[in-house]
Structure formats: C-alpha cells, structure tokens
C-alpha positions in Angstrom: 47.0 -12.4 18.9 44.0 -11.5 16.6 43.6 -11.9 13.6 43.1 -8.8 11.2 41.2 -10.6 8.1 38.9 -12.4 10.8 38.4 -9.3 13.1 37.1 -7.3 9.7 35.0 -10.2 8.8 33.6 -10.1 12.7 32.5 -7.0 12.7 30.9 -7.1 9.1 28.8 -9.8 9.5 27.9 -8.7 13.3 28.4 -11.9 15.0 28.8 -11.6 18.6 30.4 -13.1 21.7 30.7 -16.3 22.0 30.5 -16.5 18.6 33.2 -15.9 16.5 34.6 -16.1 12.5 37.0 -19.3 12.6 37.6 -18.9 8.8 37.5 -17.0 5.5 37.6 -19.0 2.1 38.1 -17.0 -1.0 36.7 -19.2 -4.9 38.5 -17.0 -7.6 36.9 -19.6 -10.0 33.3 -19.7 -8.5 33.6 -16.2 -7.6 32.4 -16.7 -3.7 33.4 -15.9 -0.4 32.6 -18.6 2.1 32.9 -17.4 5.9 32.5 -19.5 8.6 31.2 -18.8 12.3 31.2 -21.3 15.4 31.3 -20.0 19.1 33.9 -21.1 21.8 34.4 -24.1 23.4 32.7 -24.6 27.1 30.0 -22.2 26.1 26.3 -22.8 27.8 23.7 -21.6 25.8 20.0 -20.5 27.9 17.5 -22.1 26.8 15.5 -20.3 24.1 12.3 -20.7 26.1 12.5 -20.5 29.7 16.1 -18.2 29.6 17.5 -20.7 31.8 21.3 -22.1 32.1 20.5 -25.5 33.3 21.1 -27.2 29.1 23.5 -29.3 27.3 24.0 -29.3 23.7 22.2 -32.3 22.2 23.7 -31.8 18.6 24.1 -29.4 16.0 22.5 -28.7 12.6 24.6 -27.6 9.5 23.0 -23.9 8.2 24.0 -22.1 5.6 22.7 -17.8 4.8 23.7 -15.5 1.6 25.2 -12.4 3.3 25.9 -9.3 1.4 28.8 -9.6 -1.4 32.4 -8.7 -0.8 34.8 -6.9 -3.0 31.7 -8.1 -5.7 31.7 -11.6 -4.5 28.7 -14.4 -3.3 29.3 -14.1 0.0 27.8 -17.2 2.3 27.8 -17.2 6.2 28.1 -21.0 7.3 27.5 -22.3 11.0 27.0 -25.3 12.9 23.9 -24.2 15.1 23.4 -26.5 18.0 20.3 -27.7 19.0 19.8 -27.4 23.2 18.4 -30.0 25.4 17.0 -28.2 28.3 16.7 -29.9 31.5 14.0 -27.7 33.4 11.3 -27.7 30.1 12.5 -31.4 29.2 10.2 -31.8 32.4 6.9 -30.0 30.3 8.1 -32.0 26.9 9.7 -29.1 26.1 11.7 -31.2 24.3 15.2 -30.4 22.1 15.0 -26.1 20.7 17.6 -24.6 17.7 19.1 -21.5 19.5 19.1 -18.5 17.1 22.0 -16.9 15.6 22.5 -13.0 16.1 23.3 -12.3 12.1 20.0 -13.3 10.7 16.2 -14.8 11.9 15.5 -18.1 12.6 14.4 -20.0 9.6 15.6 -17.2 7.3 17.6 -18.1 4.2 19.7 -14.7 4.4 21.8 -12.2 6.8 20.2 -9.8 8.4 22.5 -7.5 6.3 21.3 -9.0 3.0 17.8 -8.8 3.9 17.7 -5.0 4.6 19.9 -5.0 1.0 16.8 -6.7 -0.7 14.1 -4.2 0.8 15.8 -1.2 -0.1 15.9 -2.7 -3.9 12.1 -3.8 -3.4 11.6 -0.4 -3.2 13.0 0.9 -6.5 12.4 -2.0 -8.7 10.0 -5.4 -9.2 10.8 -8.2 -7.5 11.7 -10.1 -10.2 14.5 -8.1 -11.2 15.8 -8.2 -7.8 15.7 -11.5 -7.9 17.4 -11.9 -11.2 20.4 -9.6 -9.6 21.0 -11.0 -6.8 20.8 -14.4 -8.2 17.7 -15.9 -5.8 14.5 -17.1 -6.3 11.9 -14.8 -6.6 9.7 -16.5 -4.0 12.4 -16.1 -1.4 12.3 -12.6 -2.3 8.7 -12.2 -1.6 9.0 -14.2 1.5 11.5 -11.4 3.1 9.4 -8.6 2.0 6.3 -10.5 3.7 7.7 -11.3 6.7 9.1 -7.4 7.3 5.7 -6.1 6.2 3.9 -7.8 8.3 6.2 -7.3 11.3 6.8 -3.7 10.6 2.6 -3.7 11.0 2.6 -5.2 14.1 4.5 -2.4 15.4 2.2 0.8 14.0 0.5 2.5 16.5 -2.9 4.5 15.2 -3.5 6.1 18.2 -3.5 9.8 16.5 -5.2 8.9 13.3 -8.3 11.5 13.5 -8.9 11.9 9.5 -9.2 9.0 6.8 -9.7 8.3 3.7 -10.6 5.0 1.7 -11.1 4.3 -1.9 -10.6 1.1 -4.0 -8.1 0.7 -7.1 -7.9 -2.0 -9.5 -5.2 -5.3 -9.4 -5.5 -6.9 -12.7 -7.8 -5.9 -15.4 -11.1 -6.7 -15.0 -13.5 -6.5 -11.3 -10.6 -7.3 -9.4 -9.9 -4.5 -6.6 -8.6 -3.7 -2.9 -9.4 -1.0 -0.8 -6.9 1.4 0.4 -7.5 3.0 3.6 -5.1 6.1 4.2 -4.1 8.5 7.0 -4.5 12.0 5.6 -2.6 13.6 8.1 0.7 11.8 8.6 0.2 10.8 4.4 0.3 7.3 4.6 -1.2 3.9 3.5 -2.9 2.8 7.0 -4.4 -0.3 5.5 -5.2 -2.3 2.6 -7.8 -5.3 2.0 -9.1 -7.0 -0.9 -12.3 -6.3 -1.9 -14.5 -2.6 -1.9 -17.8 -4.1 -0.4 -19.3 -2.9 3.0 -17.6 -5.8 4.7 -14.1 -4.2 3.5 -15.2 -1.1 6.2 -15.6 -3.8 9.3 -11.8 -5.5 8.5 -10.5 -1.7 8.5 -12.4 -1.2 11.7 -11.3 -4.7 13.4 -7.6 -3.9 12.0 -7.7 -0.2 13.3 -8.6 -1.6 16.9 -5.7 -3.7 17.0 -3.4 -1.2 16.1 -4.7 0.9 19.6 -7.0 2.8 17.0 -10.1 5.1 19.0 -13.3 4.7 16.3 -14.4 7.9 18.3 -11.2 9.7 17.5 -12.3 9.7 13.6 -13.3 13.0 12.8 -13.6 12.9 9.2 -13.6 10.0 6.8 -13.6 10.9 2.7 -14.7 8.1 0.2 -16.6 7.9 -3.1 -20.6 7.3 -3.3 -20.2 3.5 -3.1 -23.1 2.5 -1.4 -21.3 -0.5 -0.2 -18.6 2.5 1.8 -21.3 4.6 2.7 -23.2 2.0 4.7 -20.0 0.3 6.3 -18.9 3.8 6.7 -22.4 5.0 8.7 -22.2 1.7 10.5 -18.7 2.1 12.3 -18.4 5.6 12.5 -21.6 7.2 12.9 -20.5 10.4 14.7 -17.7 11.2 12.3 -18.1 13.4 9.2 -18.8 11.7 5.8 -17.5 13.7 3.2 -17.6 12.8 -0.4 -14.5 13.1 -2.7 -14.7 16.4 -5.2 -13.0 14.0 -7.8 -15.6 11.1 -7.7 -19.1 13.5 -7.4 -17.6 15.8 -10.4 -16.9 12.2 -12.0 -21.2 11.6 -11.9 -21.8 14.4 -13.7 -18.9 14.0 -16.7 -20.3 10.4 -17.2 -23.5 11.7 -17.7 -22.6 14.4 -19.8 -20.9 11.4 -22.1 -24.4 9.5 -21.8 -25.9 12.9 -23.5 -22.9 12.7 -26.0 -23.5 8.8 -27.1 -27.2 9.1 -28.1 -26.6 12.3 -29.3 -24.1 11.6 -31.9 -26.5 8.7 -33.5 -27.9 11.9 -35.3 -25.5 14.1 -34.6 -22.0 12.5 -36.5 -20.0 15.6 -35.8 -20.1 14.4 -32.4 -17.9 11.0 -33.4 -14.2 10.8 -32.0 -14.9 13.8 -29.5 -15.9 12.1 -25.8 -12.4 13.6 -24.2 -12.7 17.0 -25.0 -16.3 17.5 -22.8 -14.5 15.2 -19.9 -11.0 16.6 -19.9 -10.3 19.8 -18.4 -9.9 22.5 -21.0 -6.4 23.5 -20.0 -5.4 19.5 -20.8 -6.6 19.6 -24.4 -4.6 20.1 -27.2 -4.9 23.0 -29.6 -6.4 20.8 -32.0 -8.7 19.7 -29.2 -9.2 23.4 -28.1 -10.7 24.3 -31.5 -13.2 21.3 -31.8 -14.4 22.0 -28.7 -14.8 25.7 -29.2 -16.5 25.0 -32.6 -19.2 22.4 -31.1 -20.3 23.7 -27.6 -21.8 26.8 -29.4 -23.3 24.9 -31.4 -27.2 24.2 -30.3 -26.3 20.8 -29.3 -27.6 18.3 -26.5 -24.0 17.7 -25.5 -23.2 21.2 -25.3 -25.6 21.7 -22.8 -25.0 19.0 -20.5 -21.4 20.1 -21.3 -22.3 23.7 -19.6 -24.4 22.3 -16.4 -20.9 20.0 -15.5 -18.9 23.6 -16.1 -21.3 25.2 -13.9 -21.5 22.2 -11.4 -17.6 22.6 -10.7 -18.5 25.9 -9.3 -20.3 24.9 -6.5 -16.6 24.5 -5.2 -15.3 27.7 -5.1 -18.4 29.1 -3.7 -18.6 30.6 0.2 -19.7 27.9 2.4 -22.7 30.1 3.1 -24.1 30.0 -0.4 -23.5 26.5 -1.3 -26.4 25.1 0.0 -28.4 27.8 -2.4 -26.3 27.1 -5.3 -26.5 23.8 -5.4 -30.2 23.9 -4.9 -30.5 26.0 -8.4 -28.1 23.8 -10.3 -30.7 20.8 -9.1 -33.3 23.0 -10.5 -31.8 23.5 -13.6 -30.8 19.5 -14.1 -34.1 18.5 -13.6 -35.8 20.2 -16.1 -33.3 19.6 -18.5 -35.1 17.2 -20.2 -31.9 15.7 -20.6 -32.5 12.0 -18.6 -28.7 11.2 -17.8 -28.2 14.9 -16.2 -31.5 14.3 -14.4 -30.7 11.2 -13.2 -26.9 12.4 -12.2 -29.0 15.4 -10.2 -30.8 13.1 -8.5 -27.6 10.9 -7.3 -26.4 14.4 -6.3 -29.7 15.1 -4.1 -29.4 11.9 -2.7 -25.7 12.4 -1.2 -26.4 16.1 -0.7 -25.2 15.8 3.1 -21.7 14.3 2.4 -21.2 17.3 -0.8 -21.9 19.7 1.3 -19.9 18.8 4.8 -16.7 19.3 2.1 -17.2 23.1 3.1 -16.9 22.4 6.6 -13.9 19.6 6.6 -12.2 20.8 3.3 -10.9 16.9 3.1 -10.7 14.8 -0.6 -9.1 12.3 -1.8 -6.2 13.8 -3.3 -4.4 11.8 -1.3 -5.5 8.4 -2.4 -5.9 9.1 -5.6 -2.2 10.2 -5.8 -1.2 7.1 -4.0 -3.5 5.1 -6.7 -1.5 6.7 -9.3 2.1 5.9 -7.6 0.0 1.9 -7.4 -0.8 1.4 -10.8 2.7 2.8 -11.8 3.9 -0.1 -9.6 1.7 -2.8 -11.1 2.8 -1.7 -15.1 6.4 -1.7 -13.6 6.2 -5.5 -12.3 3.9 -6.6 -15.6 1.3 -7.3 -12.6 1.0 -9.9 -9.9 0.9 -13.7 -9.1 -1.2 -13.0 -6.2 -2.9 -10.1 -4.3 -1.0 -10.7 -1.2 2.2 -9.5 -2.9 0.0 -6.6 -4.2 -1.1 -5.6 -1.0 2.1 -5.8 0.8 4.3 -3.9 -1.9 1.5 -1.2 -1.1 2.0 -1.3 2.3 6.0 -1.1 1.6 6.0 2.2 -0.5 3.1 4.4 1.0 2.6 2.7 4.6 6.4 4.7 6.2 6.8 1.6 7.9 10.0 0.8 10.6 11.6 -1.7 9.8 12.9 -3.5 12.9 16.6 -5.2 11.5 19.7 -4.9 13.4 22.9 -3.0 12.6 
C-alpha cells in the first residue's frame, strides 16, 4: 500500500519511475525538510552516451540539491546517484558516466523547481537580494541565471527579424559601454556585446547567422551617427536602409546650441545656471523655467538664436516627405551663415549624414525602442548598485527585454 506523505512528496519534487521518495525527515529546530530519493532495486540504467542496456553500476556518488521550501521550510532533495560502467563504450575508453537525475541538471546545485523559483525573482529584484532570501550564495545565483540565458539563446530563431536597431548604453560610470541590438518588430533585445566600435556590428552579424538570421532579410537598421556603426553598418548590410535616430540627430544640434550658450555667457552672466531650459523641451520646464526662458530668447542674444534654428530644425519632422529634402536644404542655408561656428559645424555633421535623415520619411523607424529599453537598463543597474562584471550585465539584459523560453520541466 502507498504511502500518502511519500506519494505527495513524489509528485512535488517530480521524480519519476524507477525512482522513488524512500523518506521524509522533518528539523523543527533547524527548520528543514530533508527528502530523500533512490530508485528500485534490479533497475538497469542505459548508458548516458550510447542509450544502451548492456551496464552495471560501478558505484554511487552521495548528491545533495535545495528544492523549493515546504510549509516555509529549507527543503533539500538527497540521492545516491550511481555512476554506470558501460560495457559497449568501455571498449572506446568510454570509461565510468554519472546518470542524470530527472528533478534537476547535472552538476546543478538546485531542483529544477527551485531554479525556475530563482529566475522569476531575478526578474523583479537584484541578485543580491535574492540571494540574501533564499539564503545562497550570490555566485550560485548568477551561475543559474547564466546557464538559462545562455540556453534559452541557443534556442531563438531570427529567421523573421527584418527591422533593427542598435545603440550603445553605459555599464559603470565612465567609457565603459555595450551595444544593444533590438528587434523592432517583435520588441525585444536580440543581442548584446560589449563594446560600440565597428567590430561590435561583425559579432551581431556572426551571432545573427547562427541564430538562422538572413543578412538580406534586413530591411531597415536605425542607429546613431557613430562612425564606428555606420561603417560596420555599411559593411554587413549594404542593401538595407540606414536610417538615423530622430533622438540622436536632434541631440547634434542641442549640444551645439549649449556650445553657443558657454562662450556666450563669459559676457553674457544672465546666461549662468540656464543650460536646461534651451535643451529641454518647453512643455518639461517648470514655470519658473518657463519664465527665464521667455525673458532671455527675445532677448538679442547669441543663444537665442541658435536656440530658434534647433526649434526650427525639429520641424523638418513633421514636414511631407516631399518637402523635406527642400527644408532641410534652407535650414543648412541658414546654419551656415550663422556665423555662429558650433551651429555651422552641427550643419555640416547634418549634410554629411543627409542620406540616413532623410530615408526616416520613407522607413518611419527610431529608436524609441532602444532608448526605452536603455531606460528600463539603467533602472536595473541603480537597482543592483551596479555590477561585478559585464557578463552579468549583459545577461540580466538579455533576461528582461530578450522574451526568452525558458526550457525547465514541470
């Protein structure tokens, strides 16, 4: 006759035929549940490598995994595991292999079960904290959420990716960056790589084939002006559209427009204390804001003037796609006889990536995307006070914004 406490313990754990749980041991004092699992007598395990039934046991090694707490208690999952010796390899030194167990993976510290429980917490708050409640260490922690990552990669198919977009965002303070690479269409992080020199481009490209990716299936690919982008960009998909964000060619002209302001205000102190209200959008400034601004761009000032050719620069956007070609050749007209050097030389940048401005009115693509996943990023980083290393960067990346499957067993 079975037994009820066992049969319950069976089934939560998932162990399956021929193995079996032989006992339950309950710690009131230590607060732990210890559960332990052997198969039947007479059972012949196949070989792990060849499949085949001609084995013997050789021995078996003691393992112990954490398994999801019962009734709030440590829960631990302890087997002996035997080791087979298999006759038909034994002939090609395939010499003595550990069988795998069906609750968690081989080598693994933890359950199956407790390993989904710590990637759904990875998700909603820093490792560190996970590992302080669950009581583990936080590198076995990052170990799980590595090895999941990386398998849940292996898996993606990019087979129907037709539009990108890359751009790079920071890891620490200082030059340190990585490149994210996103799928605008399905909304997701498709690939992330230290780095945001051309060479970045040719690891996407080399990462993209692997995952059955078409090069000539890219249609459109959005990015900043980083040269470095541009010419890895050019190199690997020379048929697809290059189409410069809105955010980061707007962004040219509002540092220039603070160049203006900073060699201004050596003569002009009124200017002091007053960069964000020319850079920030007016409907983002406060009323006390509202009113400086309105009191200095009437004024016959430098600034205000560069101030006016960035107003009339985000125009460009809204015009018909027929006219923007003419519009932006009269705003160069303007910005280059300015006499104002850092809006000439910002017209000049914008000449030069004319091409990749303009194709915006035909594939209507930015960066919105990224730069909303950058945001989501850098709310990550402040939450986990940083990282120890750019690999758990990029895979924490890759485990909020890549909608990856996770392949674990119910």
């Amino acid at each position: 006759m079975s037994d009820p406490i066992l049969d319950l313990f069976n089934h939560s754990i998932g162990v399956q035929a021929p193995w079996r749980v032989t006992s339950v041991e309950f710690s009131k004092e230590n607060k732990r549940l210890d559960i332990t699992v052997d198969y039947q007598d007479g059972t012949k395990f196949p070989c792990p490598k060849c499949e085949g039934k001609n084995t013997d046991i050789y021995d078996r090694d003691t393992r112990s995994w954490r398994h999801l707490n019962h009734f709030e208690h440590d829960t631990y999952i302890h087997a002996k595991v035997p080791r087979i010796w298999c006759h038909d390899c034994s002939k090609d030194k395939g010499g003595v292999l550990t069988m795998e167990v069906p609750w968690a993976r081989k080598r693994g510290h933890f359950s199956y079960g407790f390993e989904a429980f710590i990637l759904q917490l990875v998700r909603e708050m820093p490792v560190l904290a996970v590992a302080r409640l669950v009581g583990e260490y936080d590198t076995r922690i990052w170990r799980v959420v590595h090895h999941y990552v990386k398998q849940a990669r292996e898996l993606q198919d990019f087979s129907d990716v037709h539009h990108i977009a890359m751009d790079e965002t920071s890891t620490s303070r200082g030059h340190n960056y990585v490149t994210v690479v996103a799928d605008t269409q399905q909304r997701r992080a498709i690939f992330v790589t230290q780095g945001k020199d051309a060479s970045t481009v040719a690891r996407f490209v080399e990462d993209f084939s692997h995952h059955n990716g078409n090069l000539a299936n890219i249609e459109t690919v959005c990015s900043d002006m980083s040269p470095a982008f541009i010419a890895g960009i050019q190199k690997h998909f020379p048929d697809a559209s290059l189409t410069f964000d809105k955010f980061h060619v707007t962004k040219v002209i509002g540092e220039a427009v603070d160049k203006v302001r900073r060699e201004e205000q050596r003569t002009q102190p009124m200017l002091k204390h007053s960069r964000y209200i020319w850079l920030k959008n007016e409907h983002n400034l406060t009323s006390k804001q509202k009113d400086q601004l309105q009191t200095l761009r009437y004024l016959n000032l430098k600034t205000a003037k560069a101030y006016q050719m960035m107003l009339t620069f985000k125009e460009l956007w809204a015009q018909p796609s027929s006219l923007a070609k003419a519009f932006l050749d009269k705003w160069y007209f303007w910005a280059t006889h300015s006499r104002l050097k850092p809006m000439v030389d910002a017209s000049k940048t914008i000449r030069r990536h004319e091409n990749g401005i303009l194709s915006w009115f035909d594939s209507r693509v930015n960066n919105a995307l990224i730069e909303s996943m950058n945001s989501l990023i850098q709310a990550m980083k402040r939450r986990a006070k940083g990282y120890r290393n750019v690999e758990n960067y990029i895979s924490m990346i890759y485990l909020l914004l890549g909608k990856l499957s996770f392949d674990l067993p119910t």
